[in-house]
PDB file of N, CA, C and O in Angstrom:
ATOM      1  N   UNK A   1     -29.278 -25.877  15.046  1.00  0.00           N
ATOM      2  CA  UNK A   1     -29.871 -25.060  14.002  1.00  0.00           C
ATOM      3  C   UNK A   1     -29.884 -23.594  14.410  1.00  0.00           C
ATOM      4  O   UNK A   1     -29.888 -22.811  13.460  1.00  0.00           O
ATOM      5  N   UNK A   2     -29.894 -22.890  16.025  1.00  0.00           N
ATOM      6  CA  UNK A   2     -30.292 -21.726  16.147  1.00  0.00           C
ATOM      7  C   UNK A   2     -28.648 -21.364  16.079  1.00  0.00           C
ATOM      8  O   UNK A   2     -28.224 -20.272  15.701  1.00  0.00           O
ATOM      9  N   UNK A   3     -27.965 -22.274  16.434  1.00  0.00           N
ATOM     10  CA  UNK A   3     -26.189 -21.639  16.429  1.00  0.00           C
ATOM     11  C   UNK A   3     -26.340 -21.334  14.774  1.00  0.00           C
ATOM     12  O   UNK A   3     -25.607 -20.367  14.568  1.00  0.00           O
ATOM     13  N   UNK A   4     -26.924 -21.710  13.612  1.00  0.00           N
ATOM     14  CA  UNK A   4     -26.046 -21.680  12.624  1.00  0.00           C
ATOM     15  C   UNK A   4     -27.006 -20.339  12.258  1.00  0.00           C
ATOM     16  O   UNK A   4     -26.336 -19.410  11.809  1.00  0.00           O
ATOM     17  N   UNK A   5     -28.277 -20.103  12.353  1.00  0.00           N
ATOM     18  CA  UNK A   5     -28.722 -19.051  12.041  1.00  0.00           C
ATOM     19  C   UNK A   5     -27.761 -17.683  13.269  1.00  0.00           C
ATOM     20  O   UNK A   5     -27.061 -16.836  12.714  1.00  0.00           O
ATOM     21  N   UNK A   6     -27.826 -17.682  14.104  1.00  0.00           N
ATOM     22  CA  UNK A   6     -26.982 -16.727  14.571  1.00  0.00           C
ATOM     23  C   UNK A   6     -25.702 -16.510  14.110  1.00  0.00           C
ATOM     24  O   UNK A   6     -25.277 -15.374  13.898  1.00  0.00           O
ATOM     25  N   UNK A   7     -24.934 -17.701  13.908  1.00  0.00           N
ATOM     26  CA  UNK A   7     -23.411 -17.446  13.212  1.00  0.00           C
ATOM     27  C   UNK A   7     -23.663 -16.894  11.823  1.00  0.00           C
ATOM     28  O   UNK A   7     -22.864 -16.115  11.304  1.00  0.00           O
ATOM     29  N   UNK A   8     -24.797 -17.307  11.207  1.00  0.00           N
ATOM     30  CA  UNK A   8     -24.485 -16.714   9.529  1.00  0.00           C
ATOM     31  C   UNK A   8     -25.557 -15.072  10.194  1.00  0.00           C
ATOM     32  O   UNK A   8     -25.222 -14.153   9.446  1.00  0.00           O
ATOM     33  N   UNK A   9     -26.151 -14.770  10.791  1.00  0.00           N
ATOM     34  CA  UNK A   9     -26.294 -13.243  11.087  1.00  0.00           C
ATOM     35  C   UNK A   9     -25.020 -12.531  11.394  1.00  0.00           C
ATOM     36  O   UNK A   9     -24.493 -11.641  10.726  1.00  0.00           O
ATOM     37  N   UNK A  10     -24.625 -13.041  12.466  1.00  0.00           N
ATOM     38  CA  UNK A  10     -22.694 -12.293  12.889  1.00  0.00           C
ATOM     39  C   UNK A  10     -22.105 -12.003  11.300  1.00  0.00           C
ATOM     40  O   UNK A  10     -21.877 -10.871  10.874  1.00  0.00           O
ATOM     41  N   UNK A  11     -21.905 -13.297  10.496  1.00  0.00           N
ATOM     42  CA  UNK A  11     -21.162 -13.499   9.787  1.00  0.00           C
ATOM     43  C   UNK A  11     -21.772 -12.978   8.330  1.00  0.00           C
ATOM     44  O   UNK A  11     -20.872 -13.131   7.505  1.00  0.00           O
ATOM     45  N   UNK A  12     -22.770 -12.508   7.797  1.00  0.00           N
ATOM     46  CA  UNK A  12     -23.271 -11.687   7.340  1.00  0.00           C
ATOM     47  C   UNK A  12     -22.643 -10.374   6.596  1.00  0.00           C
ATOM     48  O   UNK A  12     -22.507 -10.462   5.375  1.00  0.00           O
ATOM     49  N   UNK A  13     -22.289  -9.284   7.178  1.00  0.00           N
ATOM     50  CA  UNK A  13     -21.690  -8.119   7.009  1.00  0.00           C
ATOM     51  C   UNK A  13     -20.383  -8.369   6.454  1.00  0.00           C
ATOM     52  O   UNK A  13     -20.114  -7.698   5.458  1.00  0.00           O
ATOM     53  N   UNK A  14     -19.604  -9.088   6.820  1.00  0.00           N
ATOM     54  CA  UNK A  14     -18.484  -9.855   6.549  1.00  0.00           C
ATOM     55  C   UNK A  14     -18.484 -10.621   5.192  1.00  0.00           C
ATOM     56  O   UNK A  14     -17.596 -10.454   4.356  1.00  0.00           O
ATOM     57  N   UNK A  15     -19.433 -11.390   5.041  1.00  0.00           N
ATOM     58  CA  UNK A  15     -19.710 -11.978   3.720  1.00  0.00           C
ATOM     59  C   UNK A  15     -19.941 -11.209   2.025  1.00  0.00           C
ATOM     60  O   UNK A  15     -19.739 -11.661   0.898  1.00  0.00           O
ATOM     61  N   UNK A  16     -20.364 -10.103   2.433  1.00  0.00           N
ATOM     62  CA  UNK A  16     -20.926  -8.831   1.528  1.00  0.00           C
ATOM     63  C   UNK A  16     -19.892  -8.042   1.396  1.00  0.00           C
ATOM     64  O   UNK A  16     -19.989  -7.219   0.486  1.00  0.00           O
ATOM     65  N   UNK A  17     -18.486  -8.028   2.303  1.00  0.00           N
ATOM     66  CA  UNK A  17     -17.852  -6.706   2.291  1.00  0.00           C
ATOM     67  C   UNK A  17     -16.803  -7.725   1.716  1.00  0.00           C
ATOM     68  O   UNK A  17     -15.826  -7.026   1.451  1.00  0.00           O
ATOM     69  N   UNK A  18     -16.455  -9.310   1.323  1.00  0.00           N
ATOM     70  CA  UNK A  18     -15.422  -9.501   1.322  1.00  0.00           C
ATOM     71  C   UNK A  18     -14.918  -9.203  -0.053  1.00  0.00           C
ATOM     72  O   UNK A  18     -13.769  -8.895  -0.372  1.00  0.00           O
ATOM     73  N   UNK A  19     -15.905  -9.338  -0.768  1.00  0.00           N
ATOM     74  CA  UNK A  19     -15.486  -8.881  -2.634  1.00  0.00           C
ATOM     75  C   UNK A  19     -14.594  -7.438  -2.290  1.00  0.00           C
ATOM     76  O   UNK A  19     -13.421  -7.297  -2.634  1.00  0.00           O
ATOM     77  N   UNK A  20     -15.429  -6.350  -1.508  1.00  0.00           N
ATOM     78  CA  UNK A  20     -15.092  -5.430  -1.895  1.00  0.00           C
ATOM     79  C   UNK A  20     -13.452  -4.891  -0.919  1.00  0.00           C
ATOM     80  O   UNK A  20     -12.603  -4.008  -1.040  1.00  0.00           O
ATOM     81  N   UNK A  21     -13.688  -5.882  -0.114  1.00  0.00           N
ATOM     82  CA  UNK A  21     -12.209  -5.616   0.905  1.00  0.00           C
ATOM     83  C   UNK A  21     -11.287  -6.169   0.228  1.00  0.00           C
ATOM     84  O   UNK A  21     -10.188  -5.618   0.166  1.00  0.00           O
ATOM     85  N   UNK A  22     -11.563  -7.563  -0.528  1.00  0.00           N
ATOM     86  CA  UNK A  22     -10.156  -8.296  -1.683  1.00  0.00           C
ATOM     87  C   UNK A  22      -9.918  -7.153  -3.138  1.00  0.00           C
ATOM     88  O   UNK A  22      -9.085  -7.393  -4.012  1.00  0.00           O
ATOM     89  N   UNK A  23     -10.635  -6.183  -3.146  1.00  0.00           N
ATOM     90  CA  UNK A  23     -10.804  -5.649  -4.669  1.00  0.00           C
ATOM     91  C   UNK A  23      -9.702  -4.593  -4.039  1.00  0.00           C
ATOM     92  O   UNK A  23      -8.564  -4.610  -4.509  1.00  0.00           O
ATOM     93  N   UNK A  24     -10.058  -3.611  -2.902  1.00  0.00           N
ATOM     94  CA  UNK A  24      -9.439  -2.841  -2.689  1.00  0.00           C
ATOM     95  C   UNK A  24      -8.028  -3.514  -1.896  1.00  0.00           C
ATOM     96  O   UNK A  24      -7.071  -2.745  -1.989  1.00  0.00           O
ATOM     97  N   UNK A  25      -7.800  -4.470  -1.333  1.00  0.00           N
ATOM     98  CA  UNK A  25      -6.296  -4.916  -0.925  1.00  0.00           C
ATOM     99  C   UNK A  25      -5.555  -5.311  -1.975  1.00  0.00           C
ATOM    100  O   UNK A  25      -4.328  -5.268  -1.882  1.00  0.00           O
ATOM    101  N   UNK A  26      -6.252  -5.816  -3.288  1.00  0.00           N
ATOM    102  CA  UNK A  26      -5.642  -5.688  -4.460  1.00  0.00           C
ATOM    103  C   UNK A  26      -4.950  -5.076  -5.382  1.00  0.00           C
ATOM    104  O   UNK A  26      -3.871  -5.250  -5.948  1.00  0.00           O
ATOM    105  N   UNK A  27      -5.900  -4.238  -5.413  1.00  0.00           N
ATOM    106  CA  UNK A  27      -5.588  -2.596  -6.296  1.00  0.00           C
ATOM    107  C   UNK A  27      -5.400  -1.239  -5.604  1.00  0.00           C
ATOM    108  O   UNK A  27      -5.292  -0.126  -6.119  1.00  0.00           O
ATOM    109  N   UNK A  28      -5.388  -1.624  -4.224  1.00  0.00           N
ATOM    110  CA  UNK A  28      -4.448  -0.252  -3.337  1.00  0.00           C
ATOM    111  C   UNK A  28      -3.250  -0.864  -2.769  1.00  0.00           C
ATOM    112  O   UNK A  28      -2.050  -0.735  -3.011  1.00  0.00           O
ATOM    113  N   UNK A  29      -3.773  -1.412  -2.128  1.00  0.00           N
ATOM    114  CA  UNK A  29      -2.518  -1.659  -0.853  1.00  0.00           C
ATOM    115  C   UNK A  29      -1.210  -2.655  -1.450  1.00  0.00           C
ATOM    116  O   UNK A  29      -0.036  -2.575  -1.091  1.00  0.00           O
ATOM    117  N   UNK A  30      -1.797  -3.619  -2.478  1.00  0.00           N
ATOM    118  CA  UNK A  30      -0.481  -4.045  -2.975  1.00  0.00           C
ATOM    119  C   UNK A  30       0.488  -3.064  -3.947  1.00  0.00           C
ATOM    120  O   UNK A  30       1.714  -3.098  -3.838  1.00  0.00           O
ATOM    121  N   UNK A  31      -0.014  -2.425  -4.648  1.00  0.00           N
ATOM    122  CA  UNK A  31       0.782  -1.809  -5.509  1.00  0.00           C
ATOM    123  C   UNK A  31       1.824  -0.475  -4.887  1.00  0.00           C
ATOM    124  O   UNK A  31       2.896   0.002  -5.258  1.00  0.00           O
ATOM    125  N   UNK A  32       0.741  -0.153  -3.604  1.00  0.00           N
ATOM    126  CA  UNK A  32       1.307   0.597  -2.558  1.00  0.00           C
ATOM    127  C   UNK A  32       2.576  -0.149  -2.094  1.00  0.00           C
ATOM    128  O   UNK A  32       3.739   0.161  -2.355  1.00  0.00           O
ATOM    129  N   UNK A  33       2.222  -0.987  -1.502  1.00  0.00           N
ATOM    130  CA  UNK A  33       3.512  -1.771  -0.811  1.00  0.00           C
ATOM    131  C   UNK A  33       4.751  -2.446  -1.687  1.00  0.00           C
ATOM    132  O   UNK A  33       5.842  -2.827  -1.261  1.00  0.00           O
ATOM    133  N   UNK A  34       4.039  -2.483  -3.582  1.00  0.00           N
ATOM    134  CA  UNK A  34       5.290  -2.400  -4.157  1.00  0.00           C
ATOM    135  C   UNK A  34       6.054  -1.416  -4.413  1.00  0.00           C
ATOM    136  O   UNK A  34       7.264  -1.545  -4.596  1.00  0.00           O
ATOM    137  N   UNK A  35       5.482  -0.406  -4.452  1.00  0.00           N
ATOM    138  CA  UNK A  35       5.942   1.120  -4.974  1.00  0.00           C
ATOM    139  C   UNK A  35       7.221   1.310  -3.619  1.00  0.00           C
ATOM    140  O   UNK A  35       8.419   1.563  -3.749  1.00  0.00           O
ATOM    141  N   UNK A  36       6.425   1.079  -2.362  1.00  0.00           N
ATOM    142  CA  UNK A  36       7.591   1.763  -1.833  1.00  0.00           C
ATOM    143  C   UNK A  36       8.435   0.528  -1.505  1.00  0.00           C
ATOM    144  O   UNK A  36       9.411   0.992  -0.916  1.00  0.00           O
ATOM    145  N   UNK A  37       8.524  -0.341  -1.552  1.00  0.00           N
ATOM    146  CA  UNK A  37       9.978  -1.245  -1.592  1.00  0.00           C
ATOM    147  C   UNK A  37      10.708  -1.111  -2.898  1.00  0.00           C
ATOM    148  O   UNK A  37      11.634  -1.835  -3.263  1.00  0.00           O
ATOM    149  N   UNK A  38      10.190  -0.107  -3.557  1.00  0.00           N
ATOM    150  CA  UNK A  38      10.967  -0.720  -5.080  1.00  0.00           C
ATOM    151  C   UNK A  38      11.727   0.988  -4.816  1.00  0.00           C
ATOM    152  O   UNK A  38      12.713   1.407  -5.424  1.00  0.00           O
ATOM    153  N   UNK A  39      10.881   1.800  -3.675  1.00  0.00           N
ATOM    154  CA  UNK A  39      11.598   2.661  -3.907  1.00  0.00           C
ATOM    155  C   UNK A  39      12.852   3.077  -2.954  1.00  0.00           C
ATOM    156  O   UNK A  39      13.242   4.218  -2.707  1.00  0.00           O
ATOM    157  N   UNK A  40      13.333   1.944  -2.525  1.00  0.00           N
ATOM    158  CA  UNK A  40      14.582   1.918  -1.938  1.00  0.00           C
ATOM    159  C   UNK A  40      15.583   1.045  -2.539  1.00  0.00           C
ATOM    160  O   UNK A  40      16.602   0.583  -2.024  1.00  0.00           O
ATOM    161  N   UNK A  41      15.042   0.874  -3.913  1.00  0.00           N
ATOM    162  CA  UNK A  41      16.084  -0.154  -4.936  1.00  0.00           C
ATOM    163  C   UNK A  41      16.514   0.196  -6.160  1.00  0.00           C
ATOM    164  O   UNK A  41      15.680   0.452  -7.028  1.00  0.00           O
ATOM    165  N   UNK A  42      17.792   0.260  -6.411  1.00  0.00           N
ATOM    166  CA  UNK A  42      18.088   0.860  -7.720  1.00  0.00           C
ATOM    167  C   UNK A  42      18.756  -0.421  -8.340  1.00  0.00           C
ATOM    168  O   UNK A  42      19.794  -0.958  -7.952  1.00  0.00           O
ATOM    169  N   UNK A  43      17.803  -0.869  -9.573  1.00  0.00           N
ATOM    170  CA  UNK A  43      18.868  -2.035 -10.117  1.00  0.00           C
ATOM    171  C   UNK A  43      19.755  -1.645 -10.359  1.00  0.00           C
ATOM    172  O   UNK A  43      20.568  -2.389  -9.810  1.00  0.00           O
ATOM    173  N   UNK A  44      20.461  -0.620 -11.050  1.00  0.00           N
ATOM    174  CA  UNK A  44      21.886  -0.396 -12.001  1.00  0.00           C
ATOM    175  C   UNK A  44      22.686  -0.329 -10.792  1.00  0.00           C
ATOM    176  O   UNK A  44      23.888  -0.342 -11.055  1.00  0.00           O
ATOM    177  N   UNK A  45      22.476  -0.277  -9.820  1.00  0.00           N
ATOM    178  CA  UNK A  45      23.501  -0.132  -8.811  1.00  0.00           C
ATOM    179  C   UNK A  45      24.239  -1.510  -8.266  1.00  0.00           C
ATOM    180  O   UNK A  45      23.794  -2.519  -8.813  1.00  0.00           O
ATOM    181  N   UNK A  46      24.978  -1.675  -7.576  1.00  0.00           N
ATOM    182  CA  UNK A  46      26.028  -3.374  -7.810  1.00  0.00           C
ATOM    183  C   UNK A  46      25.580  -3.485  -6.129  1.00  0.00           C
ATOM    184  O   UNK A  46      26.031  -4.414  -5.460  1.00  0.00           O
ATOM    185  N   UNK A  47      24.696  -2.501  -5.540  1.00  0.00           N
ATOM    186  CA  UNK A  47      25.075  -3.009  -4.011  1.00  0.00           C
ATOM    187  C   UNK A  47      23.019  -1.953  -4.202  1.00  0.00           C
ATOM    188  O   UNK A  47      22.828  -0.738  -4.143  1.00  0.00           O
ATOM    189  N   UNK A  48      21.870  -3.165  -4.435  1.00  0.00           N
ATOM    190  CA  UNK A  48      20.918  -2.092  -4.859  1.00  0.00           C
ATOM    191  C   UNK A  48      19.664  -1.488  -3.537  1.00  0.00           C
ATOM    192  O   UNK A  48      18.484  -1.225  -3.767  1.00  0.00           O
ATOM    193  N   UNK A  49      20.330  -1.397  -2.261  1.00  0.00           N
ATOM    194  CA  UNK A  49      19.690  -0.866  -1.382  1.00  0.00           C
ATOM    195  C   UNK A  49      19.683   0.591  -1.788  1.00  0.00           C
ATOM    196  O   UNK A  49      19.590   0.577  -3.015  1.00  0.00           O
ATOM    197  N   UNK A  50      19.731   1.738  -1.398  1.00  0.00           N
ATOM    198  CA  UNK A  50      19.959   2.883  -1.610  1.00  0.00           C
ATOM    199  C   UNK A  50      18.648   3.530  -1.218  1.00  0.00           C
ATOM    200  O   UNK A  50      17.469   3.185  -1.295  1.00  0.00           O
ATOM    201  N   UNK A  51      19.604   5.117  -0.552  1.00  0.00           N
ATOM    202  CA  UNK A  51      18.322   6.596  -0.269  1.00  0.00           C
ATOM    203  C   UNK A  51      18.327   7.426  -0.952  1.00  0.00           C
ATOM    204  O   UNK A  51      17.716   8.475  -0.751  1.00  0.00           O
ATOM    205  N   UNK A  52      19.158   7.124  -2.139  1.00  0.00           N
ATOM    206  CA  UNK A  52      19.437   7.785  -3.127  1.00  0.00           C
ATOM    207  C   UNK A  52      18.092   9.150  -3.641  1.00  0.00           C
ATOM    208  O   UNK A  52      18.106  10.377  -3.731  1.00  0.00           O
ATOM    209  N   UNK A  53      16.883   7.864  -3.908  1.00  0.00           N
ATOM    210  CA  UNK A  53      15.524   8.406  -4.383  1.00  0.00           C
ATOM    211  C   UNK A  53      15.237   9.701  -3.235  1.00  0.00           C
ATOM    212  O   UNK A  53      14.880  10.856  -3.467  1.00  0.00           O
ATOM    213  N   UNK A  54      15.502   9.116  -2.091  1.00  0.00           N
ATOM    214  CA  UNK A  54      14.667  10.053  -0.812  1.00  0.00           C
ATOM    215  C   UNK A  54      15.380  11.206  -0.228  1.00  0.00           C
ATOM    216  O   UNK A  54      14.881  11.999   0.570  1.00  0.00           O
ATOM    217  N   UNK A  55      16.803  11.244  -0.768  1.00  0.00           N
ATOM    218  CA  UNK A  55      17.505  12.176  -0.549  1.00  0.00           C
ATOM    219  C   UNK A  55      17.761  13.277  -1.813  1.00  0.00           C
ATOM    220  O   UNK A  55      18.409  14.319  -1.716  1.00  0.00           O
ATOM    221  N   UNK A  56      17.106  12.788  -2.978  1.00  0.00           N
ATOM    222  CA  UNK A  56      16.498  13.893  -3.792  1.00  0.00           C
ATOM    223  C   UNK A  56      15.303  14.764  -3.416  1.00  0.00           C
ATOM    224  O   UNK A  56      14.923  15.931  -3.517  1.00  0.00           O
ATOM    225  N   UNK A  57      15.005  13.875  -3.049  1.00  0.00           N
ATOM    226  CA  UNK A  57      13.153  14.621  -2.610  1.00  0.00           C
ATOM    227  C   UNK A  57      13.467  15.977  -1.874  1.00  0.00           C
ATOM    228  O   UNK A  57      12.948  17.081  -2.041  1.00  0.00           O
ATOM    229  N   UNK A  58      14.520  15.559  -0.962  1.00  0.00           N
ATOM    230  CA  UNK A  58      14.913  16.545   0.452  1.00  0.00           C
ATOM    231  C   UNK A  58      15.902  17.557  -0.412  1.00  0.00           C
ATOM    232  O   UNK A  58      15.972  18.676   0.097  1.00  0.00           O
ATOM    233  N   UNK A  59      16.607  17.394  -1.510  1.00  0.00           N
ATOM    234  CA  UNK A  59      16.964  18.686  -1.959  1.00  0.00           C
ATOM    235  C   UNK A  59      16.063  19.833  -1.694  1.00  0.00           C
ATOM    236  O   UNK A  59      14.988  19.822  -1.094  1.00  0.00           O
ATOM    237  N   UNK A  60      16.775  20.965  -2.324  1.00  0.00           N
ATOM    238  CA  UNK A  60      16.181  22.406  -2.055  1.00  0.00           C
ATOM    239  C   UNK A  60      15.195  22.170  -3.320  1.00  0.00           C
ATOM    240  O   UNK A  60      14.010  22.273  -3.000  1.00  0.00           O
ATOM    241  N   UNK A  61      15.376  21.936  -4.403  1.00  0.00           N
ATOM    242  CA  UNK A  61      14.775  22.433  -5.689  1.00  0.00           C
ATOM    243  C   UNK A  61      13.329  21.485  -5.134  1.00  0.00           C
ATOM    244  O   UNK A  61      12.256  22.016  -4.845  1.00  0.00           O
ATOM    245  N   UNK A  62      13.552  20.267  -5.086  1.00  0.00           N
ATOM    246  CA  UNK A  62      12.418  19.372  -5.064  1.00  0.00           C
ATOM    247  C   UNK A  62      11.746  19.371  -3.406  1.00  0.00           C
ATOM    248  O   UNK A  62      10.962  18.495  -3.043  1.00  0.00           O
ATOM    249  N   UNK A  63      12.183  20.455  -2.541  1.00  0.00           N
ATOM    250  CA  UNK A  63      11.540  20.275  -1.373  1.00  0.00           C
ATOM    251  C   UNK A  63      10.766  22.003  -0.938  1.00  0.00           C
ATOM    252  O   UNK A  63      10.035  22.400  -0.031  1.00  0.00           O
ATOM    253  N   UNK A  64      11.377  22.600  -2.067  1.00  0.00           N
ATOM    254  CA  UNK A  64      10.534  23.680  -1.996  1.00  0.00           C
ATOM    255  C   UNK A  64       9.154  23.504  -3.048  1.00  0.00           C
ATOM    256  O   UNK A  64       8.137  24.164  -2.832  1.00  0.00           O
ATOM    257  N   UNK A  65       9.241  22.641  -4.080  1.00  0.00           N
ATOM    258  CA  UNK A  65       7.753  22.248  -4.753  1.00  0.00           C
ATOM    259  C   UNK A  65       7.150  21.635  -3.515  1.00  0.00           C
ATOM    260  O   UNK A  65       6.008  21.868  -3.119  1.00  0.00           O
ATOM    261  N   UNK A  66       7.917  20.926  -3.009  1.00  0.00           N
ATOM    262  CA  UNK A  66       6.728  20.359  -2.111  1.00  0.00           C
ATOM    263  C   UNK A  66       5.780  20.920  -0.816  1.00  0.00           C
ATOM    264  O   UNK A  66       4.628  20.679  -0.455  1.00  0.00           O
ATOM    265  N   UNK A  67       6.921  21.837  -0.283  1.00  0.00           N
ATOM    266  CA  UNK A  67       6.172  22.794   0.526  1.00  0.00           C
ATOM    267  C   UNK A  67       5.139  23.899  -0.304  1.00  0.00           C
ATOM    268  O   UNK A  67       4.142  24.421   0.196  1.00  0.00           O
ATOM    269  N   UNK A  68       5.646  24.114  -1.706  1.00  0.00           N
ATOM    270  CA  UNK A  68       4.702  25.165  -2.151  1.00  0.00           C
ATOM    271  C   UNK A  68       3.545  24.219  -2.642  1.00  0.00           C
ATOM    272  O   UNK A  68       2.672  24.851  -3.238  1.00  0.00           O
ATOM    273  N   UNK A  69       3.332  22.976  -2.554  1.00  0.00           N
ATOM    274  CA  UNK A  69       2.229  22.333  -3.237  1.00  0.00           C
ATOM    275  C   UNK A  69       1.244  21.875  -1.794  1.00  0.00           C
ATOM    276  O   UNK A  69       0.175  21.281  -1.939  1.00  0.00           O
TER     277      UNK A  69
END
């Protein structure tokens, strides 16, 4: 009985944060981790790996917004 009151004290903080740790791995980190795999894929392309996207960025036009931002 004193193991289970000590394990649910440990285990406590953990219990309260898990809503809010599944809410945010939900609605940040997955959509994050789709965004950037999708952004090394071009469907219309016949072979759809590509740096296509990231080697725009590094142009002049679109890499001087970014330094001025």
């Amino acid at each position: 009985m004193d193991f289970i009151k000590k394990l649910s004290r440990q285990e406590l903080p953990f219990i309260f944060a898990s809503p809010a740790l599944l809410w945010q791995f939900l609605f940040i980190y997955v959509p994050l981790i789709i965004l950037f795999f999708n952004s090394f894929f071009d469907p219309s392309l016949s072979f759809p790996f590509t740096l296509y996207f990231y080697k725009n960025i590094l142009s002049s036009l679109y890499f001087k917004v970014i330094l001025n931002s």
